[in-house]
C-alpha positions as CSV (number, residue, x, y, z in Angstrom):
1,X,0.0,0.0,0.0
2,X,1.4,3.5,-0.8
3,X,0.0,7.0,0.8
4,X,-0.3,9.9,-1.1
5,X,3.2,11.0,0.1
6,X,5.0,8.4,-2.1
7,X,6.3,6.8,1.2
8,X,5.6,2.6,1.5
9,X,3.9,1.9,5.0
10,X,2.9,-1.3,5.6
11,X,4.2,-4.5,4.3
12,X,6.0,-4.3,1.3
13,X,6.2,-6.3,-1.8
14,X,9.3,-7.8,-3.4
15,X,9.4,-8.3,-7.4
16,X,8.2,-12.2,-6.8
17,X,5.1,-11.2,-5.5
18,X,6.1,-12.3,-2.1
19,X,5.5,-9.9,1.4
20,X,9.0,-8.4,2.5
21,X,10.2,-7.7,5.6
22,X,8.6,-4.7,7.5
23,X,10.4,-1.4,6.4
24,X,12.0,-0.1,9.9
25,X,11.9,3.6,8.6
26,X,12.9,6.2,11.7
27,X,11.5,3.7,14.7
28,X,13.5,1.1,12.9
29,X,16.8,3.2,13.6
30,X,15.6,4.1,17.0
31,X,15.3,0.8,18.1
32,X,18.5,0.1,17.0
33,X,20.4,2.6,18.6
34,X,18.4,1.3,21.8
35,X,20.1,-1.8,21.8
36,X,23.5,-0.4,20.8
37,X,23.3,1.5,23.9
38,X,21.9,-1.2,26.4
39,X,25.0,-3.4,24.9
40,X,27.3,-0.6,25.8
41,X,25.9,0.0,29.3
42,X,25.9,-4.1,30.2
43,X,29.5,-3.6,29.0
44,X,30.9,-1.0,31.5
45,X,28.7,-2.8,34.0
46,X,31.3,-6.0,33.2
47,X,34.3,-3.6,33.1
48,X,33.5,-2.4,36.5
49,X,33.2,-5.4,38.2
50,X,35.9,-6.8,37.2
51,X,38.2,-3.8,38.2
52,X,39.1,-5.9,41.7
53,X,40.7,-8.8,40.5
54,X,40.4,-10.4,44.0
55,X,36.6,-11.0,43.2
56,X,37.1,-12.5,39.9
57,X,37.1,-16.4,40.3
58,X,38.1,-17.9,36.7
59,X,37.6,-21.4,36.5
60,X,40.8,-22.7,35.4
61,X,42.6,-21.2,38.7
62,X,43.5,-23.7,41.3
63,X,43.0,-23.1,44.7
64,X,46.6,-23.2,46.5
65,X,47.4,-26.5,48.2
66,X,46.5,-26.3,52.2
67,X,49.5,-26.7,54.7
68,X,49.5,-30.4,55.6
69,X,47.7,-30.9,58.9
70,X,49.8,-31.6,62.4
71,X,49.1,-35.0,64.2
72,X,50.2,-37.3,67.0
73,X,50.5,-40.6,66.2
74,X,53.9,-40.9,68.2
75,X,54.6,-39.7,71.5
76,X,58.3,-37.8,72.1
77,X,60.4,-37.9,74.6
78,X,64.4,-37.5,75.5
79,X,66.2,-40.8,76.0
80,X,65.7,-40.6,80.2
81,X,62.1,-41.0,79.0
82,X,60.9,-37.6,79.4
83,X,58.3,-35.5,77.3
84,X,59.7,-33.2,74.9
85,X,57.6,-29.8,76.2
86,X,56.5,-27.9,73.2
87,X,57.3,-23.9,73.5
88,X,54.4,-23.2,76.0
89,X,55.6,-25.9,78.4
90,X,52.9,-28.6,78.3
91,X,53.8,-32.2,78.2
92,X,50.5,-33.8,76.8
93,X,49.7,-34.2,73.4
94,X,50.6,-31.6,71.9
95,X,54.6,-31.4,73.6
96,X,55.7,-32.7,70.3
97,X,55.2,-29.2,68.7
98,X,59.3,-29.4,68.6
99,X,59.1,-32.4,66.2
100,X,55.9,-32.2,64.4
101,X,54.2,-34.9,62.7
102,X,52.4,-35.1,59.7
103,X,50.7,-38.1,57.2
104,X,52.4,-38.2,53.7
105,X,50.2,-40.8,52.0
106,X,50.7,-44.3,54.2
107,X,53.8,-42.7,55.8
108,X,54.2,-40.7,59.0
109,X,56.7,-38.1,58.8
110,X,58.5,-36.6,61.5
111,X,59.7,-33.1,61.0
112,X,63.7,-33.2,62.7
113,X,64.4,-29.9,60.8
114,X,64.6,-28.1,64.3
115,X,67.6,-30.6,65.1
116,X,70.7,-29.4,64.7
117,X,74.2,-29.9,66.3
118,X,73.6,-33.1,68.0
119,X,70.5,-34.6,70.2
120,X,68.2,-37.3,70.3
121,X,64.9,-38.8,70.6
122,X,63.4,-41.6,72.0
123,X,59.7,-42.5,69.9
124,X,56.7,-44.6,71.1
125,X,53.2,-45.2,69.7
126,X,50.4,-43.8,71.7
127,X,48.4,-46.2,73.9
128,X,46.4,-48.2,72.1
129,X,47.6,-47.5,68.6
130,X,50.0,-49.3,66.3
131,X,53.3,-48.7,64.7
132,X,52.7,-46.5,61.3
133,X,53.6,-49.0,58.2
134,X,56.1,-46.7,56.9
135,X,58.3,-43.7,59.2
136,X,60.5,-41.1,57.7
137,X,62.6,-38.1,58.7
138,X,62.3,-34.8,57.5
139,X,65.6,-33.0,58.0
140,X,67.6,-30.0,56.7
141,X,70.6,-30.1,54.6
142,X,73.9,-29.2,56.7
143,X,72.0,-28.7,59.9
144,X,73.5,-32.3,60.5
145,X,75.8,-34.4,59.2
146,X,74.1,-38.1,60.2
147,X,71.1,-39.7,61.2
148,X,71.1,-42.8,63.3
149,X,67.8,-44.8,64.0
150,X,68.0,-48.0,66.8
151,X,65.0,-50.1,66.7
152,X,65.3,-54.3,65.7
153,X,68.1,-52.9,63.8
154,X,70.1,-49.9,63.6
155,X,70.9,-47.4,60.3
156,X,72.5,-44.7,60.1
157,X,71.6,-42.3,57.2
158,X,74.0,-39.9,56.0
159,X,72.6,-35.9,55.5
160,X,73.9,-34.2,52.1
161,X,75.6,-31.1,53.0
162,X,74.2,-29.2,49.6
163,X,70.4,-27.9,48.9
164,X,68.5,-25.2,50.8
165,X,65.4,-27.3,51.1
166,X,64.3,-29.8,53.6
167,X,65.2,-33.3,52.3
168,X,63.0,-36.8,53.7
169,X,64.7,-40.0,54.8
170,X,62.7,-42.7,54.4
171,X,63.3,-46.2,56.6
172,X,63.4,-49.2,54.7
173,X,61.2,-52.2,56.0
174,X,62.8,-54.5,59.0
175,X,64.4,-51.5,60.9
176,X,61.1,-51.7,63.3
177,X,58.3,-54.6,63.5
178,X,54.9,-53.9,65.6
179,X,57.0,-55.6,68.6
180,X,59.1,-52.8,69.2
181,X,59.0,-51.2,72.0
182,X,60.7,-47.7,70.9
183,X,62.6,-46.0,68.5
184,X,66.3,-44.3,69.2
185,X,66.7,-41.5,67.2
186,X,70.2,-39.6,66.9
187,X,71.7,-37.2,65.3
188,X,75.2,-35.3,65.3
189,X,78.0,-35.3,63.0
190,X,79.2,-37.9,60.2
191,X,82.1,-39.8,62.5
192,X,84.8,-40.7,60.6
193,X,85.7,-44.8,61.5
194,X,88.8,-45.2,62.9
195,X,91.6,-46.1,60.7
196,X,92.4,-49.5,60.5
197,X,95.5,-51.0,62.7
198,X,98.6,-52.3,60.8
199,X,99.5,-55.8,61.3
């Protein structure tokens, strides 16, 4: 249909005979700067929220690993058989706070890394509980030359002098059954064997 005018209102009608689309004329433009502007807006919306990085969670970051968590499977204590007190003095549970303890996988590890010069320890399971099925030794590098562990059988386990980070030694299987009673710890320098006698 065609006013007076000249101008096509309405639907118009392609050479095929067919109905067109609706011809947007002003409102058409209108509308279209409308959305334009509403896209815009919704953008600087998304801008500003994301100006604090601390409260943008993308979903390929990884929450950092928590600190492994303290236990007390073993109690402590010097070779006359007393608790080691932990810093605020107490000699329960929580006296091992000098030689912490935590699970890595099926093996109990004992942090040693506040030994240093020379010292030792004397370890016992709690009452009631077992022997863990594997034990290691966290220790640092130079802080001491050897570490020697008396159970069914003794070891001694040599410290490497080089690296800056904590190193773990691990006890192979027969150095403690379930039967034993305790676990001699100690630790000082490498000693040097004495040189053998001529005949």
């Amino acid at each position: 249909m065609v006013d007076w005018s000249g101008r096509s209102c309405g639907r118009s009608r392609d050479r095929s005979g067919g109905h067109g689309v609706l011809s947007s004329g002003r409102g058409g433009r209108r509308g279209g700067a409308k959305v334009v502007h509403s896209g815009a807006l919704m953008l600087v919306t998304l801008l500003a929220g994301c100006s604090h990085p601390s409260g943008v969670h993308w979903p390929w970051r990884h929450k950092p690993t928590p600190p492994p968590q303290e236990v007390h499977e073993l109690i402590v204590m010097t070779e006359g058989g007393a608790a080691i007190a932990s810093a605020t003095g107490s000699a329960n549970a929580s006296a091992n706070a000098s030689f912490p303890q935590y699970w890595r996988r099926n093996t109990l590890l004992v942090d040693l890394r506040g030994a240093s010069g020379s010292g030792s320890i004397v370890l016992k399971p709690r009452e009631g509980t077992q022997w863990p099925v594997r034990l290691a030794f966290r220790v640092m590098p130079g802080a001491i030359g050897e570490l020697e562990v008396r159970a069914e059988q003794r070891t001694v386990l040599p410290v490497t002098t080089e690296g800056s980070k904590p190193i773990v030694l691990e006890l192979t299987p027969g150095i403690y059954t379930a039967k034993t009673a305790q676990i001699t710890v100690s630790w000082g320098a490498i000693r040097t064997p004495a040189p053998a006698s001529a005949p």
